[in-house]
ZADO-306821 format. One line per 8 residues: their letters; for each residue x, y, z of N, C-alpha, C. Coordinates in Angstrom, 1 decimal, m for minus. Layout:
ZADO-306821
A) X Y Z X Y Z X Y Z | ...
***
This chain:
ZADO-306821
XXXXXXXX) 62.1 55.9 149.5 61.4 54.9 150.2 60.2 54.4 149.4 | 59.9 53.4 149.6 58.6 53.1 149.0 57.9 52.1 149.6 | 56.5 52.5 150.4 55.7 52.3 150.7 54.7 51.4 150.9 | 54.4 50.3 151.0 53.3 49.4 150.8 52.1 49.5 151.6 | 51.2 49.8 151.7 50.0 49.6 152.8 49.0 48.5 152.3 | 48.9 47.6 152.9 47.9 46.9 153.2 47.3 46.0 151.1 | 48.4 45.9 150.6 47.6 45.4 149.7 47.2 44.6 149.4 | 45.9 44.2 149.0 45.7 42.5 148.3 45.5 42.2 146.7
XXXXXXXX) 46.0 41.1 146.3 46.1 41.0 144.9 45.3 39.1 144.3 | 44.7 39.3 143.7 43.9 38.1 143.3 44.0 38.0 141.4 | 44.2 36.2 141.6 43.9 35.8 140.3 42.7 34.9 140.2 | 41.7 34.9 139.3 40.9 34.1 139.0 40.3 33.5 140.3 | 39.8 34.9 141.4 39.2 34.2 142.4 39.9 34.1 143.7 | 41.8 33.4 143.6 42.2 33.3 144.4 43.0 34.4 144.8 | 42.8 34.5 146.0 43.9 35.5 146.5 45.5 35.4 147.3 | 46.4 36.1 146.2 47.8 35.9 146.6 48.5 36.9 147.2
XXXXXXXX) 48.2 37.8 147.0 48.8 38.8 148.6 47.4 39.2 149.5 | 47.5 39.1 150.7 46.7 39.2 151.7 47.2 40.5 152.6 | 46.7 41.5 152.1 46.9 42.4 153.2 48.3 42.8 153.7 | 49.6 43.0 152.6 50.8 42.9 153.1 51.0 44.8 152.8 | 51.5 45.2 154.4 52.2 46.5 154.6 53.7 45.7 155.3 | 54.2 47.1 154.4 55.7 47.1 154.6 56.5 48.4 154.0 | 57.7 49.2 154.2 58.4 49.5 153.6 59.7 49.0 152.9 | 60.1 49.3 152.1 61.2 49.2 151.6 62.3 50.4 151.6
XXXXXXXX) 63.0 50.9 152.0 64.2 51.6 153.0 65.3 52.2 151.7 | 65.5 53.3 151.8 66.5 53.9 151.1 68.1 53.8 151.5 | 68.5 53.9 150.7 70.3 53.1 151.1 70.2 52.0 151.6 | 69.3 50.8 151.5 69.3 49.7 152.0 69.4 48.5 150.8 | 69.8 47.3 150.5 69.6 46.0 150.1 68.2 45.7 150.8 | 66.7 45.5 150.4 65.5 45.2 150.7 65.5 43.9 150.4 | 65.3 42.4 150.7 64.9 41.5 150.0 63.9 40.8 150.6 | 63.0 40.0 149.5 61.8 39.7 149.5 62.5 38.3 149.5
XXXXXXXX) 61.9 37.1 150.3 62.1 36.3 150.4 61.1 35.5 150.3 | 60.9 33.7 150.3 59.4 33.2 150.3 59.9 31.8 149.3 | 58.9 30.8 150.2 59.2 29.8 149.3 58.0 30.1 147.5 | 58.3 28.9 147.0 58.2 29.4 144.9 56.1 29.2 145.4 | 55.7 29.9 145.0 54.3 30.1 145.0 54.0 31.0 146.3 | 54.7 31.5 147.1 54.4 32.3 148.2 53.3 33.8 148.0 | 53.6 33.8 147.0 53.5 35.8 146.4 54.8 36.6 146.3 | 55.9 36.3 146.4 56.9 37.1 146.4 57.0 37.6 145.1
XXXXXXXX) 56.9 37.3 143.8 57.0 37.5 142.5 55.6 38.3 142.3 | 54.6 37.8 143.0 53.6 39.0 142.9 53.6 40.3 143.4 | 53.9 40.1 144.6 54.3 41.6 145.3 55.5 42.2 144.3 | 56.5 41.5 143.8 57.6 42.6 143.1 57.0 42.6 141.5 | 56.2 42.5 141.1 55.5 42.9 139.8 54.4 43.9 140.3 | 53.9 43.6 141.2 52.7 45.0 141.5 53.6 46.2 142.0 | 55.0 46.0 142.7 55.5 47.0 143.0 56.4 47.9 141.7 | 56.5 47.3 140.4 56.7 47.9 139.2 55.8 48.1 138.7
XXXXXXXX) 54.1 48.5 138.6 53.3 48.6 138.5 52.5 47.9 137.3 | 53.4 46.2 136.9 52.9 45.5 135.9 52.0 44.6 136.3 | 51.3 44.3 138.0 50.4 43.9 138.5 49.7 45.2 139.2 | 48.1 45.5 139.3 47.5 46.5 140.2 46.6 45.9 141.6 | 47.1 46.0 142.2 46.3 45.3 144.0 44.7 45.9 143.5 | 44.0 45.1 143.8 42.7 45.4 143.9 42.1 46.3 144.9 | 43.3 46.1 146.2 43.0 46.5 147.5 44.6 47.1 148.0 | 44.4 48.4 148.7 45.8 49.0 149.1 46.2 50.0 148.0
XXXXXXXX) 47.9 50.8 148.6 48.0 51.3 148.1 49.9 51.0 148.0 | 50.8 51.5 147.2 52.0 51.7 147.0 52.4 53.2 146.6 | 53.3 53.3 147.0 54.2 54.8 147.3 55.1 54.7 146.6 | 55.4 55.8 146.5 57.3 55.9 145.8 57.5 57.4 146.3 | 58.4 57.2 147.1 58.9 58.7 148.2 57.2 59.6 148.1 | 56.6 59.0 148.9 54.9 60.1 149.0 54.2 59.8 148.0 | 54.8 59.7 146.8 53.6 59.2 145.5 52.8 57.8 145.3 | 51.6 58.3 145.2 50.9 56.9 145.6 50.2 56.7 144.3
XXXXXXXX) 51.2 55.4 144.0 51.2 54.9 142.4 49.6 55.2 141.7 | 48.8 54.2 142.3 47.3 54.3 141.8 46.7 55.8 141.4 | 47.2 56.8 142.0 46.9 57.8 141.7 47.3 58.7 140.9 | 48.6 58.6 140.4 49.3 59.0 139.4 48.7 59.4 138.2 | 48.9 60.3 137.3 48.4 60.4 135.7 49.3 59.8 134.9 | 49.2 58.8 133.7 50.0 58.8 132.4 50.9 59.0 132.7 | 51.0 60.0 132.5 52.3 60.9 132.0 53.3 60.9 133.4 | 52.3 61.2 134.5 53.4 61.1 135.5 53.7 59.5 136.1
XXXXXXXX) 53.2 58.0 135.7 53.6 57.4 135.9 55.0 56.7 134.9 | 54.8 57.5 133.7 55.6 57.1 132.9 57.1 57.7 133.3 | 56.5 59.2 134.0 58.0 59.8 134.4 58.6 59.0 135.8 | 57.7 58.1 136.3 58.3 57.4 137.4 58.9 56.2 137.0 | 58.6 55.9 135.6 59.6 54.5 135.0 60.8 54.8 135.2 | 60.8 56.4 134.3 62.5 56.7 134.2 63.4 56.6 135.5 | 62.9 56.6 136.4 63.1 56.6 137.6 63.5 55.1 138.2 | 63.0 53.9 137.7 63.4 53.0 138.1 64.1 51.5 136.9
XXXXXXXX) 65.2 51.0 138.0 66.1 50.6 137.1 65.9 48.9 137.4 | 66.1 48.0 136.3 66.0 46.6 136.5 66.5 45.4 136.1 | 66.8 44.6 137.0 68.1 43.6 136.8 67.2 42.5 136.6 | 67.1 41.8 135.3 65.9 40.3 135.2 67.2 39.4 135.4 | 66.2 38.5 136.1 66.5 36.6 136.0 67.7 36.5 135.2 | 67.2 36.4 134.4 67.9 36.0 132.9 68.9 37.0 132.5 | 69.3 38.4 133.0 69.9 39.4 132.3 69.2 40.0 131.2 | 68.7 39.4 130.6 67.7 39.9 129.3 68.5 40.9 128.1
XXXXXXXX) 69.1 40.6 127.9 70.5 41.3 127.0 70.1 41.3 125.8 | 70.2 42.1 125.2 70.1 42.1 123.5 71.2 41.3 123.1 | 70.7 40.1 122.6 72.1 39.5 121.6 72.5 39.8 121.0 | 71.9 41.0 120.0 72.4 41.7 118.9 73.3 42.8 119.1 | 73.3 43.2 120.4 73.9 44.8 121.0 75.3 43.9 121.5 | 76.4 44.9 121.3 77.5 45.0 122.4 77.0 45.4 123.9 | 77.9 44.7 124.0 77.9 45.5 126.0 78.1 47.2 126.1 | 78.2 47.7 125.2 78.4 48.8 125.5 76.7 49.4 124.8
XXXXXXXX) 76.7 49.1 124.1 74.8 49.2 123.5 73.7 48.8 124.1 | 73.7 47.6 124.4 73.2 47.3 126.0 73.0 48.2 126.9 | 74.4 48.8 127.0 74.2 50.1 128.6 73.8 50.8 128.1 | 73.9 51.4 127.1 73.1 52.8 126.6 72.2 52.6 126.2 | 71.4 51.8 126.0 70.1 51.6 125.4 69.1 52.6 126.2 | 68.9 52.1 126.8 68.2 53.1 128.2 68.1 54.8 127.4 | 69.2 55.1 127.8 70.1 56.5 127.4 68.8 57.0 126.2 | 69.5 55.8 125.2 68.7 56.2 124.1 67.3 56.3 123.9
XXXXXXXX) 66.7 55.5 124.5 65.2 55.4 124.5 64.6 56.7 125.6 | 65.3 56.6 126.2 64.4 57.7 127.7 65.0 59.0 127.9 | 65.9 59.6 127.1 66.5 60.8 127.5 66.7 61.4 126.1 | 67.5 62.2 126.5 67.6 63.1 125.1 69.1 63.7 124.9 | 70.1 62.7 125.7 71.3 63.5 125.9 72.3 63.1 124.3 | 72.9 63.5 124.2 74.0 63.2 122.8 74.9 62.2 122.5 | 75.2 62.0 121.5 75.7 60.3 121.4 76.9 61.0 122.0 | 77.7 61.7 122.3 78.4 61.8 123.0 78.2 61.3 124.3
XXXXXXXX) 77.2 62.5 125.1 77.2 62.4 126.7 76.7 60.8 126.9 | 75.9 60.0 126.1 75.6 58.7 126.4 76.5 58.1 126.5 | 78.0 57.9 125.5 79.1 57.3 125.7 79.9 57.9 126.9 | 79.6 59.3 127.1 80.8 59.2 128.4 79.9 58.6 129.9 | 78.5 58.5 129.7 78.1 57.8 130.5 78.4 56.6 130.8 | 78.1 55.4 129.6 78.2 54.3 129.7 79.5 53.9 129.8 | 80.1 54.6 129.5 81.9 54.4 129.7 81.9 54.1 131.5 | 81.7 55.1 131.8 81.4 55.8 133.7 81.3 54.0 134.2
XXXXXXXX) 79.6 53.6 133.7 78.7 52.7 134.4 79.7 51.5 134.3 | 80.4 51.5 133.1 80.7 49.8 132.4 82.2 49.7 133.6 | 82.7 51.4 133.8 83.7 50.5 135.0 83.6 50.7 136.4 | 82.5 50.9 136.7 82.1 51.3 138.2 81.7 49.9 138.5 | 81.0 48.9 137.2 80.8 47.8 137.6 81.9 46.5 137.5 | 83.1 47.1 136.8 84.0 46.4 137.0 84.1 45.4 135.9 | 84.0 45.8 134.4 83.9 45.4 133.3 84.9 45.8 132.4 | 86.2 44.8 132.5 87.5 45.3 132.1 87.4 44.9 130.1
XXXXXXXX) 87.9 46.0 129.4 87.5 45.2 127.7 86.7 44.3 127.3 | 85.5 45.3 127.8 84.1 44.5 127.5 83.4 45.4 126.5 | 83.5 45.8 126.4 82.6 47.3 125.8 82.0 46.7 124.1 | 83.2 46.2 123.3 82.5 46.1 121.6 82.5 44.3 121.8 | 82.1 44.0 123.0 81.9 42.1 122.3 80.4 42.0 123.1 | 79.9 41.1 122.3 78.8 40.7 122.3 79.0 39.8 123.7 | 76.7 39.6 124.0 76.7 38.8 125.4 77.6 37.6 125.5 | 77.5 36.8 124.5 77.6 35.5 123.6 79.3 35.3 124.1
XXXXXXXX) 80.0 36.2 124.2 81.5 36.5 124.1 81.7 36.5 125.6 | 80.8 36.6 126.6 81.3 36.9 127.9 80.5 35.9 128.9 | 81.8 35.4 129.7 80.7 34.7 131.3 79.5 35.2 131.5 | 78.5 34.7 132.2 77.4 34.3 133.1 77.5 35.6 134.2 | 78.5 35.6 134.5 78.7 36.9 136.1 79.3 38.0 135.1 | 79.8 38.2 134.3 80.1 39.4 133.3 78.8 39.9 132.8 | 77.6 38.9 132.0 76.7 39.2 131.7 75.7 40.2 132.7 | 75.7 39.1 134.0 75.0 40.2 135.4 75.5 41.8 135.3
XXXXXXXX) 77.0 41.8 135.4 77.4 43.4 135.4 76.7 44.2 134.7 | 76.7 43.5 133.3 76.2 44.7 132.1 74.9 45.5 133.0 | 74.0 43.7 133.0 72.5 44.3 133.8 72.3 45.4 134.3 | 73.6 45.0 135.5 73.6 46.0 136.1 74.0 47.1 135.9 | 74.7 47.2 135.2 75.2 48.3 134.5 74.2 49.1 133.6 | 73.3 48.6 133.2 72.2 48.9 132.2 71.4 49.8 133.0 | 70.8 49.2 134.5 69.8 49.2 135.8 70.2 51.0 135.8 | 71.5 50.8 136.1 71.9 52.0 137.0 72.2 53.4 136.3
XXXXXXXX) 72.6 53.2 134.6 73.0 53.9 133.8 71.8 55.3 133.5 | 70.7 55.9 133.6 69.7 55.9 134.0 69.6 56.7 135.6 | 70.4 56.5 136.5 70.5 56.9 137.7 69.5 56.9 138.6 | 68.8 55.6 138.7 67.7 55.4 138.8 67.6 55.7 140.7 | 66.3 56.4 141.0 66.2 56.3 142.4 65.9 54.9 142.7 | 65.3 54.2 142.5 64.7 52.8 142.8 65.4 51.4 141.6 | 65.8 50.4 142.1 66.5 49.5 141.8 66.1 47.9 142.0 | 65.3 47.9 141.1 64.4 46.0 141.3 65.4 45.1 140.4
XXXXXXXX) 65.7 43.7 141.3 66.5 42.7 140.9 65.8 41.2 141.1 | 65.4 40.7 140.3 64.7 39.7 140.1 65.7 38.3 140.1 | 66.2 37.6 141.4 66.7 36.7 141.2 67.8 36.4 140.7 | 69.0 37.8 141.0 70.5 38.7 140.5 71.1 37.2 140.0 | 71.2 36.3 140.7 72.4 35.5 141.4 71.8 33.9 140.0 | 70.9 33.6 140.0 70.1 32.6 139.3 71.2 32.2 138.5 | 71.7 31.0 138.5 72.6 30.4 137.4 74.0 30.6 137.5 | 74.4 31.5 138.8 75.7 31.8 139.3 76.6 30.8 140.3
XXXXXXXX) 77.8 30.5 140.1 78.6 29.8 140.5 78.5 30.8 142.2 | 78.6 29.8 143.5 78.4 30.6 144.4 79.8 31.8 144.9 | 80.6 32.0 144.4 82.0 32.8 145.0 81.0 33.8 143.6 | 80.9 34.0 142.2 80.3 34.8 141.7 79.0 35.5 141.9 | 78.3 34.6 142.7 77.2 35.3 143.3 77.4 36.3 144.3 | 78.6 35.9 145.7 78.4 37.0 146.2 79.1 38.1 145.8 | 80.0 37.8 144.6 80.4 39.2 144.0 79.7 40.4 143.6 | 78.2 39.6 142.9 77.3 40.0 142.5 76.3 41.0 143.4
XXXXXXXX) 76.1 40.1 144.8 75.7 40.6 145.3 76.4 41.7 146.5 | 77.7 41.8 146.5 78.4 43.0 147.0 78.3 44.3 146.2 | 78.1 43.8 144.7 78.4 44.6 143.9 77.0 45.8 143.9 | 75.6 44.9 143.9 74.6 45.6 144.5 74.2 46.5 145.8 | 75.0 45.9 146.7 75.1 46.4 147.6 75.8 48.1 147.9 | 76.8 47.7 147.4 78.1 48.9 146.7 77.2 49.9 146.1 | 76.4 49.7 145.2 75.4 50.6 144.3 74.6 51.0 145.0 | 74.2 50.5 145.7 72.9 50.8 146.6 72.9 52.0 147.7
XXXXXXXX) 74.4 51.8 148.3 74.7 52.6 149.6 75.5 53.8 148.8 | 76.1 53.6 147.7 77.4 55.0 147.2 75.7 55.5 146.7 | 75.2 55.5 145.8 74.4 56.3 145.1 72.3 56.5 146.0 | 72.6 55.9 147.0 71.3 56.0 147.9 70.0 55.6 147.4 | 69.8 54.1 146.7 69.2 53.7 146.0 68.1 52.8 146.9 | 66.9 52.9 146.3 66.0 52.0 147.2 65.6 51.1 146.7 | 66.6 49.7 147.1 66.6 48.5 146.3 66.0 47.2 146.2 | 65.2 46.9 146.0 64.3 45.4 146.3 64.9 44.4 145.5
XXXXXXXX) 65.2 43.8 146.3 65.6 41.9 145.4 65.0 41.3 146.0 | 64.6 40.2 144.8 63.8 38.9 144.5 64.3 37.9 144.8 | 64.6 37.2 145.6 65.6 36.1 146.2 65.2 34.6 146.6 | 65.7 33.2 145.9 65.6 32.5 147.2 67.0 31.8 147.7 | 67.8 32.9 147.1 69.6 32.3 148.0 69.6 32.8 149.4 | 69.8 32.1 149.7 70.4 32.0 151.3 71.3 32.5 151.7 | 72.1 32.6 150.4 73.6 32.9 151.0 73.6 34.5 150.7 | 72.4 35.4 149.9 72.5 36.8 150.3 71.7 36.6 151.0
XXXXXXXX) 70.8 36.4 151.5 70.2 37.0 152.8 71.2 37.0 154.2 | 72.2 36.4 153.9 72.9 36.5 154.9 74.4 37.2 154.7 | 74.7 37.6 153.5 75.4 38.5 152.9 74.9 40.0 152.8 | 73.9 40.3 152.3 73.5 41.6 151.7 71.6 41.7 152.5 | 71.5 40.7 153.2 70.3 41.2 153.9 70.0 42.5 154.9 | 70.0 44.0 154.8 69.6 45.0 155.8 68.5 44.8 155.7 | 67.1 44.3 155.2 66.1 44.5 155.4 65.4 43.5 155.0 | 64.7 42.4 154.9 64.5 41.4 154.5 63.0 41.1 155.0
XXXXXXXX) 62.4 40.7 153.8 60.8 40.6 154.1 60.2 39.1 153.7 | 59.4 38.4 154.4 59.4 37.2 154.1 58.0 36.8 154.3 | 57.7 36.2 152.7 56.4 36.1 152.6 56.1 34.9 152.5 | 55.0 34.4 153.1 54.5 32.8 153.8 52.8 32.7 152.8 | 52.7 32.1 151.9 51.1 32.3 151.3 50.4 33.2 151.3 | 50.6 34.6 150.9 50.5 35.9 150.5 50.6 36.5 151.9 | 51.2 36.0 152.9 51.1 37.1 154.3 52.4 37.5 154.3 | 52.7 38.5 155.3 53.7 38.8 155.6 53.8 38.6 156.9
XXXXXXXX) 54.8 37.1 156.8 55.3 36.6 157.6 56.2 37.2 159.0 | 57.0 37.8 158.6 58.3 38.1 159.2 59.2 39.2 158.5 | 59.4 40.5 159.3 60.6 41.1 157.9 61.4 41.7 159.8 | 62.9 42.1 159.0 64.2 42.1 159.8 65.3 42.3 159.3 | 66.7 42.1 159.9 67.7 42.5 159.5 68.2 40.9 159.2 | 69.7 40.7 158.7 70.1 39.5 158.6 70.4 38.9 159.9 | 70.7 40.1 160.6 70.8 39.6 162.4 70.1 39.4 163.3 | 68.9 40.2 162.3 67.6 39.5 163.4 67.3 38.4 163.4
XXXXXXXX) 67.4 37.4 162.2 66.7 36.0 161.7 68.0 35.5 163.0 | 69.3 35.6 163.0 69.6 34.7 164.4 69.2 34.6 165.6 | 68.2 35.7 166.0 67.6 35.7 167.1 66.0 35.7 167.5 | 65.3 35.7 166.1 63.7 35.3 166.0 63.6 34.2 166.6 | 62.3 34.0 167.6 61.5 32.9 167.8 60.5 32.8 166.7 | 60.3 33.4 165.5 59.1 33.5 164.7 59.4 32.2 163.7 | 58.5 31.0 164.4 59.0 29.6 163.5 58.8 29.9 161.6 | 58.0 30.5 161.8 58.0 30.6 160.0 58.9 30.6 159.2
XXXXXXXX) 59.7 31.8 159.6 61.2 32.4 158.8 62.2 30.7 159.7 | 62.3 30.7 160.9 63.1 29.9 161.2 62.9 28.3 160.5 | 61.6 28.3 160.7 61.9 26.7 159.3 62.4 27.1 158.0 | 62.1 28.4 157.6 62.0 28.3 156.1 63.9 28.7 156.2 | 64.3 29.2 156.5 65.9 29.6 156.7 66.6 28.3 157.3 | 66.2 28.0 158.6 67.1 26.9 158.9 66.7 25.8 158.9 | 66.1 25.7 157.6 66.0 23.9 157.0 67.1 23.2 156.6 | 68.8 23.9 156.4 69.7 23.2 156.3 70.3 23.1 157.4
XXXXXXXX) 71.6 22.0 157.9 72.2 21.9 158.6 73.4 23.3 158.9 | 73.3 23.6 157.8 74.7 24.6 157.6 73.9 25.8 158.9 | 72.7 26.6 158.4 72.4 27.4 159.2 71.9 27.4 160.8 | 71.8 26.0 160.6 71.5 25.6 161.8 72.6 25.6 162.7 | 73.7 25.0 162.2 74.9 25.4 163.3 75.5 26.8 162.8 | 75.3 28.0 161.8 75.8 29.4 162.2 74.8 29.9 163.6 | 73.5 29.1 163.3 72.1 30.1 164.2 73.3 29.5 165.9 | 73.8 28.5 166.0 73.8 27.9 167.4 75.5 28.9 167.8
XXXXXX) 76.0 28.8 166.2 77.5 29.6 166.7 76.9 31.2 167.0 | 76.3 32.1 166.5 75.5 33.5 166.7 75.1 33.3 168.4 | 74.3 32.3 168.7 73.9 32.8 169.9 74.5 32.4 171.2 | 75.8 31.3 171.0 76.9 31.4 171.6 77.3 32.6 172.4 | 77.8 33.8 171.0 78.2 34.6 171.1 77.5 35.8 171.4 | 76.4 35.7 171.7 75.2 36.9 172.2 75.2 37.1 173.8
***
């Protein structure tokens, strides 16, 4: 689990998180929600510790980041695994060099045990004769797997996904986003995504947190947002027609 109390975070004066407590839930899909300038990107950069709140504190299972030494924040990296925007792929690596990179840089296991790793990760995520071709060589939602496959290879307690879905066809997105899901609950991972699709928050939403100009607005389940009176999340979700008639089919049936 990891922790948030109360933090605030300022650039040049202005301030973009205001006082946000919250948890983030183990064996759960977490997502941070918010329209583009909200603080959502701020909060999930201070919670990798490449922003520091001026004010507050952040956890990771009882460990309270700010207080950490060097050395033991470094051993808390190894600990957490990460899916960028972009995939962020070595162009020059195979898919299989990609996944083990990790391996290589942070552990000390044998070019063996790395390969029977990455072997493991490349088909848990469902990457059939991918292993010796470059990014270059594979789909947009193949590319995602590696990521992921990179995130997880590592065995990371904590799992940050910056925007999984970004540039995905939507039937590949929610593959994408089952597929984190899947990871999340089989291996008991405490997972934060960066989101502004709609269509996981209502696919892969267990816990969802939504931030309105550095506050925290609203946080819930995917089934709570059908039943909030809290206008904030309800403008900002059911500004399309689409949601608007699931919100009216949901409470039909309530």
């Amino acid at each position: 689990m990891i922790e948030v109390k109360n933090i605030e975070k300022s650039f040049d004066g202005v301030k973009i998180l205001k006082g946000i407590t919250t948890t983030f839930e183990t064996g759960k899909t977490n997502l941070i929600i918010g329209q583009s300038g909200s603080g959502k990107t701020v909060l999930l950069k201070s919670l990798l510790g490449i922003f520091t709140p001026e004010v507050g504190t952040i956890s990771f299972d009882g460990r309270i980041y700010s207080e950490l030494s060097a050395d033991e924040k470094r051993a808390l990296r190894t600990e957490i695994g990460m899916v960028f925007q972009g995939s962020a792929l070595f162009d020059s690596m195979t898919v299989e060099e990609n996944v083990g990179f990790p391996l290589k840089m942070f552990t000390t296991k044998t070019p063996a045990e790395i390969k029977e790793r990455v072997n493991f990760v490349i088909q848990r995520v469902n990457l059939i004769n991918a292993n010796h071709k470059m990014p270059s060589e594979i789909s947009g939602g193949m590319q995602k797997r590696v990521a992921i496959a990179r995130a997880i290879v590592n065995n990371p307690k904590y799992l940050f996904c910056d925007e999984p879905n970004s540039g995905l066809d939507p039937k590949t997105a929610i593959l994408i986003d089952n597929l984190i899901q899947e990871i999340t609950e089989e291996y008991n991972i405490t997972t934060v995504i960066n989101t502004h699709d709609m269509n996981s928050v209502m696919e892969i939403g267990q816990k969802i947190i939504f931030i309105k100009e550095g506050v925290l607005a609203w946080e819930g389940s995917k089934k709570d947002i059908f039943k909030t009176d809290n206008e904030a999340i309800v403008d900002f979700v059911y500004s399309s027609n689409l949601f608007k008639k699931i919100r009216k089919a949901q409470n039909k049936e309530l």
